[in-house]
N, C-alpha and C positions, 0 to 999 in steps of 0.2 A: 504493500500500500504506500503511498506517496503519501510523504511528508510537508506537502506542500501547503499552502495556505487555498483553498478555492471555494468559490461562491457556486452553492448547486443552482443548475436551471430548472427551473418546471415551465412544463405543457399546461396549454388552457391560463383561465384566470382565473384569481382570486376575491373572495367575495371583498369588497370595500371594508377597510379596518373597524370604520364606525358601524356599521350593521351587523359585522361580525360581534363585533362586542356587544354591542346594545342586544344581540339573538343569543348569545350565549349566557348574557346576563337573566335577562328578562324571563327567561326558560328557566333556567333552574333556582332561580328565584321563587318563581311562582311553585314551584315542587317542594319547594325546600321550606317556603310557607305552608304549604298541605302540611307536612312532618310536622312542625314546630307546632304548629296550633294542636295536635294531636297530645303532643307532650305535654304543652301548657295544663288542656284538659284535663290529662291523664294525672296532673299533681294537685287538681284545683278543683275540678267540677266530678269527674267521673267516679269516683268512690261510690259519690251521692247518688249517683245518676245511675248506676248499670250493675253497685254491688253494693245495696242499700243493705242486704241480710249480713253485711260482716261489720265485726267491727273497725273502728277510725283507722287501727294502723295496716290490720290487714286489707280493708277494701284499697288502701293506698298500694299495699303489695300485689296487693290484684291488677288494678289498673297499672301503674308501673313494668308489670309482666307482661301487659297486653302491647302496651308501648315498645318495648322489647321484641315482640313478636317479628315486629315491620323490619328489626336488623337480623332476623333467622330468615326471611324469606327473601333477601336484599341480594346473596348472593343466589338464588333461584334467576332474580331479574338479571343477573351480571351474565349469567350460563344464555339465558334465552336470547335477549335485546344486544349481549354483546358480538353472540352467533351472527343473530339477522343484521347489526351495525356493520361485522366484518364483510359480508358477506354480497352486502344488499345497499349500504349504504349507511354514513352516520346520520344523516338528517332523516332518512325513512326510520329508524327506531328511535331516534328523540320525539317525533310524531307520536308514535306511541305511548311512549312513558311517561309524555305531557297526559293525553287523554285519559289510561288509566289510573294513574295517581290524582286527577284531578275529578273524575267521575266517583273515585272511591273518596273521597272527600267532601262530598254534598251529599254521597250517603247518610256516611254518617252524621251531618248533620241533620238528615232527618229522621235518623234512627230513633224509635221509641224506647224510652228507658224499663229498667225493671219491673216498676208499677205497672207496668199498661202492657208486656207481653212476657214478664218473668225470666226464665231464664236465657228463653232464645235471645234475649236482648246483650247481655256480653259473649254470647257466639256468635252473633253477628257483627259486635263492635269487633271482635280478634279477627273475622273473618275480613273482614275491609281493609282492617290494621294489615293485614297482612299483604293486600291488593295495594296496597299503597308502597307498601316494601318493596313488591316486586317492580311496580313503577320507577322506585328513584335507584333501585339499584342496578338499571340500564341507564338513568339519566347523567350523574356526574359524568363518567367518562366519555361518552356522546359529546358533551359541551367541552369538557378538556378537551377530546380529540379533534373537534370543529377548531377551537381556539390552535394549539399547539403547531397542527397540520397544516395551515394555515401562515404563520408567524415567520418569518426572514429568520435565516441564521442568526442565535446570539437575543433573541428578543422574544423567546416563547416564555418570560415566564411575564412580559410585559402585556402581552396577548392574551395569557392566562387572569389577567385580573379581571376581565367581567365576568368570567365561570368563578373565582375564588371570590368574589362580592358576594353571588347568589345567595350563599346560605345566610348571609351576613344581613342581606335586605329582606328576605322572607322572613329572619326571627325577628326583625324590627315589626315586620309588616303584621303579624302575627301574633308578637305581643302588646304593640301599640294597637290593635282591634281591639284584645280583651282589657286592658286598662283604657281603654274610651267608652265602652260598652260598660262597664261592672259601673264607671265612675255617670253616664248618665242614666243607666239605667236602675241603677243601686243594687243591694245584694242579693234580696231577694226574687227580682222579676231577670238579674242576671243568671243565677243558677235555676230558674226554674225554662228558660228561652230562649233569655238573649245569649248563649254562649253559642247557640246553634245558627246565627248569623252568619260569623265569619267562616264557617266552614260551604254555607251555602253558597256565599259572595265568590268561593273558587271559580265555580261555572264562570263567571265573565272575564276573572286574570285569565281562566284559561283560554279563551277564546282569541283574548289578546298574544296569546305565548304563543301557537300555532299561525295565529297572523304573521309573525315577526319569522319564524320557523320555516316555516311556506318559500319565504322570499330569498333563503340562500341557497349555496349552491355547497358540495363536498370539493374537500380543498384537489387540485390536482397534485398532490402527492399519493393521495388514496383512488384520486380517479387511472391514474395510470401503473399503480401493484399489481402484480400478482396477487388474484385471489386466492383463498385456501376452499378445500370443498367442505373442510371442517376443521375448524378455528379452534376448538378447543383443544382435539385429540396433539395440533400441533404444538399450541400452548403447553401442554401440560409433556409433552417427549420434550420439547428443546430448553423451557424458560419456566418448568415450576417452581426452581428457583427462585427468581425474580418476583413470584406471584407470591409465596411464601414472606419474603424478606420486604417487599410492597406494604404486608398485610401489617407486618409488625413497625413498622412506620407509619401506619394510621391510627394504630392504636393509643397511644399516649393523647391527640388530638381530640380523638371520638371521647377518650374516657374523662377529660379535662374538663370538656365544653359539655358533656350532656353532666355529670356531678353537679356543675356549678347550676346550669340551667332548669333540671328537672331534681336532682336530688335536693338539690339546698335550699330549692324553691318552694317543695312541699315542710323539708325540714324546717326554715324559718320561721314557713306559716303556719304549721298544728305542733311543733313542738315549742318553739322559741317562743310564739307570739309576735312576731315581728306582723304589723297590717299586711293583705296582700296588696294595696296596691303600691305600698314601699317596696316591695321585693321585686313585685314587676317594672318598677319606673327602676332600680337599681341596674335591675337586669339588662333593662333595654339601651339605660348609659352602657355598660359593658359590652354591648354588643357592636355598638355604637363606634365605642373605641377598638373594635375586635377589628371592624370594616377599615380603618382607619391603617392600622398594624398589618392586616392579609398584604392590602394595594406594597407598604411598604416594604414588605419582604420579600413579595415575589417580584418587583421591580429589581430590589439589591441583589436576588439570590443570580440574575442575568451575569453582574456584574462580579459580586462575590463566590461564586459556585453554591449549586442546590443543595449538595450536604454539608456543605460549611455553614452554609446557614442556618439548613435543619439544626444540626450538631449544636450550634450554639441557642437556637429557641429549645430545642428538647431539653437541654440542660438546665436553662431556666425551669423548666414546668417541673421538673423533678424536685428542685429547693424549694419553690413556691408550694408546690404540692403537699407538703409537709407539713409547714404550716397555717394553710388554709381555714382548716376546722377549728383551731383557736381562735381564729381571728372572726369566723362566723358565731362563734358560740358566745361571745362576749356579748349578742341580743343584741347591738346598737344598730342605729342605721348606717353609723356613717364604717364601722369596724366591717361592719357586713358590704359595705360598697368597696371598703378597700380590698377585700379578699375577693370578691363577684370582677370588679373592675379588673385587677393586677392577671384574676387567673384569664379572661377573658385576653385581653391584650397579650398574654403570651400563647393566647391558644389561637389567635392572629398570626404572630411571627412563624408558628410552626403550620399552621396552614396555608399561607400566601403560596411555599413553591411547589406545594403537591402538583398543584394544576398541571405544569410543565414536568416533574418530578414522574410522574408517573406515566408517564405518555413517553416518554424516553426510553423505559424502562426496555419497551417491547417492539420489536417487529412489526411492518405496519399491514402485514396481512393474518396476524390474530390481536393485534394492539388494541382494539376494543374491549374483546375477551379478556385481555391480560388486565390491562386497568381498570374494567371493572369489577374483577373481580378480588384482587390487592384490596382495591376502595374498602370493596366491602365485605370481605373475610373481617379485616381489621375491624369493621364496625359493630358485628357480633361479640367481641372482645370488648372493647372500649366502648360500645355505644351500649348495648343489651343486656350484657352483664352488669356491666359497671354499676347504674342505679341501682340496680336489685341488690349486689351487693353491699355497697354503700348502706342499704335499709336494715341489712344482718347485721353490718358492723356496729362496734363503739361511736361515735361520730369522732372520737379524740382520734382513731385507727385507721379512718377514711382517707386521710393524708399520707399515710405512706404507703398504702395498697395504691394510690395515684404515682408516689413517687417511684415504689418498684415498676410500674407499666411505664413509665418514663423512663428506663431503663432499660428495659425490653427494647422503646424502639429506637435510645442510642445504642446498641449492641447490633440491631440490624441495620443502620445509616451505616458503620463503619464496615460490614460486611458488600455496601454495597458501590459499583463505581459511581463517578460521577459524571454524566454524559451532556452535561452542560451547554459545551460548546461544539457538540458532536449535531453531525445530520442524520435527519429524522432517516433519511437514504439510505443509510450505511448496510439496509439489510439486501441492497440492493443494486451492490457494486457500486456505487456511488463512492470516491472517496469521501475522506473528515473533511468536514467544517471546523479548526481550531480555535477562531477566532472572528467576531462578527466585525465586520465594516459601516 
């Protein structure tokens, strides 16, 4: 291979930077809103609502589990939509996983609770919960792949920041519903109704997300691969590695950001006493500033390399992580903003370079398969487990079961290269890309 410096060409065109961004944003934003509202619920309202016969802490464990559910069926959607992405196209399966995650979201808003159909009422909530899972767990990588595939030499993780906002704008969008909602509607005509708004309100972001979706085009990197006849079987002979080592680098992320988000959220409010709409205004500053952190890292990690970067936000999360549950346990508002806020902000730096970090990883003719399913193995871990456990633990003990998975995924960063400055090509005789111009 030459040592040379050179700028790959591509065939055909590419979609305009702004539409690209604003289709990658606007998409899994709106999915990423489905999820997050689901959580909120599942800490706030749903006990009440779908497991009225348990009591306070169990119905919390219940719902919590259901919540969970959506990150066991996540990598189902990664196997199927990453198949038909490789295969068929990336914007034909983000179609899809817009409409399913978004149809299974006005379900449940109109799902009838325990009182009025008994028990079929949380098998039906798990069953949606679940339809929802397989939805977004074909969507991140779809949008990373659009963004990525897409991006000049040297500049995918710059490309990457409308897909790494997404989740950043749908938990605003999402928690900023239910504290506008609780605080005009008050507490009781909120848990008995109004919390089933913003899940009905889906159907028109979605309508919107497929507007925006419709109007690109697949980058000509992926329009001119080799296809595979089946993406996984090759995934998993050449690069389960990668898929492995992926997974445990999402981990520390997932379990950082849903603790603070759904664990701490229910813990503040039925245990601490902290009001809920202090915990939700707390939260949404955090996220706020999460948004803020993502853009910043995945911009730097172009410049600084994507594991150097990782490497140094993972590290933070593992010290913070530690002492987090002191610092929530103190009851105050402003102790509980600093621990919500600080973890939030680092759970930014370690999220901004997935977008490009993972789309690197793999081959661009099972590369859908491959990042989606990295995504979301890790999610199971960090995202599913995590609250559940979290609810067995001490709350004093919460902090290092976050710091040990901090651990986990600096021990897989150093196992893994870093392809930075490398072309998306290279599985394709294309020489390297060492450095962007």
């Amino acid at each position: 291979m030459s040592s040379l410096t050179v700028i790959v060409p591509t065939t055909g065109q590419s979609a305009p930077p702004r539409r690209l961004a604003f289709a990658t944003f606007i998409g899994t934003a709106i999915e990423f809103y489905d999820f997050y509202l689901y959580g909120i619920a599942a800490a706030l309202i749903f006990p009440a609502v779908f497991f009225t016969e348990l009591d306070p802490v169990a119905g919390t464990l219940a719902a919590l589990s259901t919540f969970g559910a959506a990150f066991v069926a996540r990598p189902a959607g990664a196997l199927i939509f990453g198949a038909r992405g490789d295969r068929y196209g990336r914007k034909a399966a983000l179609v899809w996983t817009l409409l399913l995650t978004g149809l299974a979201t006005v379900a449940i808003g109109l799902l009838p609770g325990y009182a009025a159909i008994g028990v079929a009422a949380p098998v039906m909530l798990t069953l949606l919960r679940l339809a929802q899972g397989v939805g977004l767990g074909g969507e991140w990588a779809g949008a990373a792949l659009l963004a990525a595939e897409h991006a000049p030499p040297g500049r995918r993780g710059r490309f990457a920041v409308g897909t790494q906002l997404g989740p950043a704008a749908g938990f605003i969008l999402a928690n900023g519903a239910f504290l506008l909602l609780d605080r005009m509607l008050g507490g009781d005509a909120f848990e008995s109704w109004g919390w089933r708004l913003p899940f009905a309100a889906s159907m028109l972001l979605v309508l919107l997300g497929l507007w925006t979706r419709l109007r690109i085009a697949d980058a000509p990197i992926y329009r001119t691969a080799e296809r595979s006849a089946s993406p996984l079987r090759d995934l998993l002979r050449h690069q389960w590695r990668q898929v492995l080592l992926g997974a445990g680098v999402m981990i520390p992320g997932y379990a950082l950001f849903y603790t603070t988000t759904v664990y701490f959220l229910a813990y503040g409010t039925r245990q601490l006493g902290v009001p809920r709409t202090t915990m939700l205004l707390v939260t949404l500053a955090g996220v706020a500033v999460m948004g803020a952190t993502t853009a910043a890292s995945a911009i730097l990690s172009d410049r600084a390399g994507r594991r150097r970067t990782l490497l140094v936000a993972t590290g933070l999360a593992a010290v913070w992580s530690a002492g987090m549950p002191a610092l929530v346990g103190r009851g105050t508002m402003w102790w509980t903003a600093v621990a919500v806020v600080g973890a939030l902000a680092i759970m930014g730096l370690m999220y901004g370079p997935k977008g490009a970090l993972l789309p690197e990883l793999f081959e661009t003719r099972y590369r859908y398969s491959g990042a989606a399913l990295a995504y979301n193995l890790g999610g199971i871990v960090g995202g599913a487990i995590t609250p559940v456990v979290a609810t067995l633990l001490r709350p004093e003990t919460v902090g290092w079961y976050l710091s040990a998975l901090a651990l986990v995924g600096l021990l897989c960063l150093r196992a893994l290269p870093d392809h930075t400055a490398h072309s998306l090509n290279r599985d394709q005789g294309v020489p390297q890309v060492v450095r962007a111009t």
